[in-house]
N, C-alpha and C positions, 0 to 999 in steps of 0.2 A: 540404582535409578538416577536420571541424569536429573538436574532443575532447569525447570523451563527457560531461567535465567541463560542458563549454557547451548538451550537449545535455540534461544532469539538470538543469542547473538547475532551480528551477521547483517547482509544486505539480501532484499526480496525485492521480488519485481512482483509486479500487477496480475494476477491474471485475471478477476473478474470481482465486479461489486455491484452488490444488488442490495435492494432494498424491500422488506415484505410488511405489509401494513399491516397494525395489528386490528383492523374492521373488517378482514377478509378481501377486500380490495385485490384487482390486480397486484403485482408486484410490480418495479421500475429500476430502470438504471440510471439513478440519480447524474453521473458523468456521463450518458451516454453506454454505447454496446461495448466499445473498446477501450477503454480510457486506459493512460499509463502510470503507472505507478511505481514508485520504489519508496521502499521501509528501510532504515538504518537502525538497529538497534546497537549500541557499543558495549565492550565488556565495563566499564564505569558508571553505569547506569544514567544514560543518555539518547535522547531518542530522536528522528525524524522523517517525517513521512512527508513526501510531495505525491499528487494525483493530479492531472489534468485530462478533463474530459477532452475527445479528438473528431465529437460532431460536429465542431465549427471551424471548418481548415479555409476556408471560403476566403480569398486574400484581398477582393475588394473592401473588407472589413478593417483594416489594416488605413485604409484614407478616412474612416470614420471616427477618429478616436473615441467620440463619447461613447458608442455603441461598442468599439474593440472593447473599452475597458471594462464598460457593463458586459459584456459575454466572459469578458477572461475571469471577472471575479466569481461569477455564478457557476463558472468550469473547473473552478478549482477546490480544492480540499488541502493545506497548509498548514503542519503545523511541528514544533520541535518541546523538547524540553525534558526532563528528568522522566525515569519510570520506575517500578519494582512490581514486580513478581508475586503471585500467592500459590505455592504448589498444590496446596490442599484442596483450595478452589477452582484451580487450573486457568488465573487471570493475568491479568497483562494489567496497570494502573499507571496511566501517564498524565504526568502534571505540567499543562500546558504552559511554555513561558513564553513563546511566542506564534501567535499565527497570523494566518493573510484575513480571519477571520477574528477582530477586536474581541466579542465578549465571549471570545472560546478562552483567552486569554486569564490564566488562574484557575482555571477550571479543571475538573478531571474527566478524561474518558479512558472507560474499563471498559475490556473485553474480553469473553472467554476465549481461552486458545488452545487449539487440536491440533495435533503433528501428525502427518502421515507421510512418510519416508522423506524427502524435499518439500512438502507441500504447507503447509501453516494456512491454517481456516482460524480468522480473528472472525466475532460477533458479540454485538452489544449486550451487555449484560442486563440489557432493561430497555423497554422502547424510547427510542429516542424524537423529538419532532424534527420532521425534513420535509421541505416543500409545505409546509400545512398539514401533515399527517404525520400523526404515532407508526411509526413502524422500528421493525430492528434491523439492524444491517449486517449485511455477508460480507467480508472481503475472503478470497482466497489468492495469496502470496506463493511465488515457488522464488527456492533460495537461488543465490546468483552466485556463479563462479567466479574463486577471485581469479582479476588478472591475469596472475602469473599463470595459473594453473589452465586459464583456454591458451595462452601464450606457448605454450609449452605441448599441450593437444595438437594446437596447428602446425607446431614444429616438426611433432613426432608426424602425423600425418601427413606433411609434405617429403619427410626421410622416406616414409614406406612408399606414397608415391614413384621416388625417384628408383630406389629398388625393385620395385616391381620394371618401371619403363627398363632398367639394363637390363631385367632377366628375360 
């Protein structure tokens, strides 16, 4: 059996994060419908996550500073710092050192974690407040190809292209 540790390692991109309130309420997407994400977890046990929501692309926004900045901080989710593992309980625990968010700083957030082939579903081990409501959060991650290895796909796929055009 592998540890979850050997299983985060690695970089994840975004695919979806949602939010469910624990009153029954609608659910929400806190970032918006598509937000982008990527997760770094390192084999040193070192962590960091950037999210920026992608509802507010609007570029007239961009001559209003006080309003860009008020949007860009309520779009984002920021934050790095050490983490470790619990296999038994199948959690993720990172200990914030730094974020775009002050009193996340010191702090911890846990998350249960589930593997399914490329796929990693993190969720809050306990509701958390977001927006003015108790809810728990979804994130679902798919792992990223390193570099070399799409490098090396597009290469082999431009060879077979070219063999097929002589044949």
């Amino acid at each position: 059996m592998t540890s979850i540790k050997n299983e985060l390692t690695g970089a994840w991109k975004l695919l979806s994060y949602i939010e469910i309130s624990t009153d029954g309420a609608d659910s929400f997407f806190p970032l918006g419908n598509t937000p982008n994400g990527i997760l770094i977890y390192s084999a040193d046990g070192y962590m960091s996550v950037q999210i920026a929501g992608t509802d507010d692309k609007e570029e007239t926004l961009l001559a209003d500073s006080a309003k860009y900045l008020d949007i860009n901080y309520r779009n984002f989710l920021v934050f790095s710092g050490s983490y470790h593992t619990d296999n038994r309980q199948a959690t993720v625990v990172h200990e914030v050192i730094t974020s775009v968010t002050p009193a996340l700083i010191g702090k911890t957030v846990e998350r249960d974690v589930t593997f399914e082939a490329d796929i990693l579903y993190l969720k809050s081990t306990r509701p958390i407040l977001s927006h003015g409501k108790m809810v728990n959060s979804y994130m679902t991650w798919q792992r990223m190809e390193k570099p070399e290895l799409i490098q090396r796909k597009d290469h082999s796929l431009n060879i077979a292209k070219r063999k097929i055009n002589i044949l």
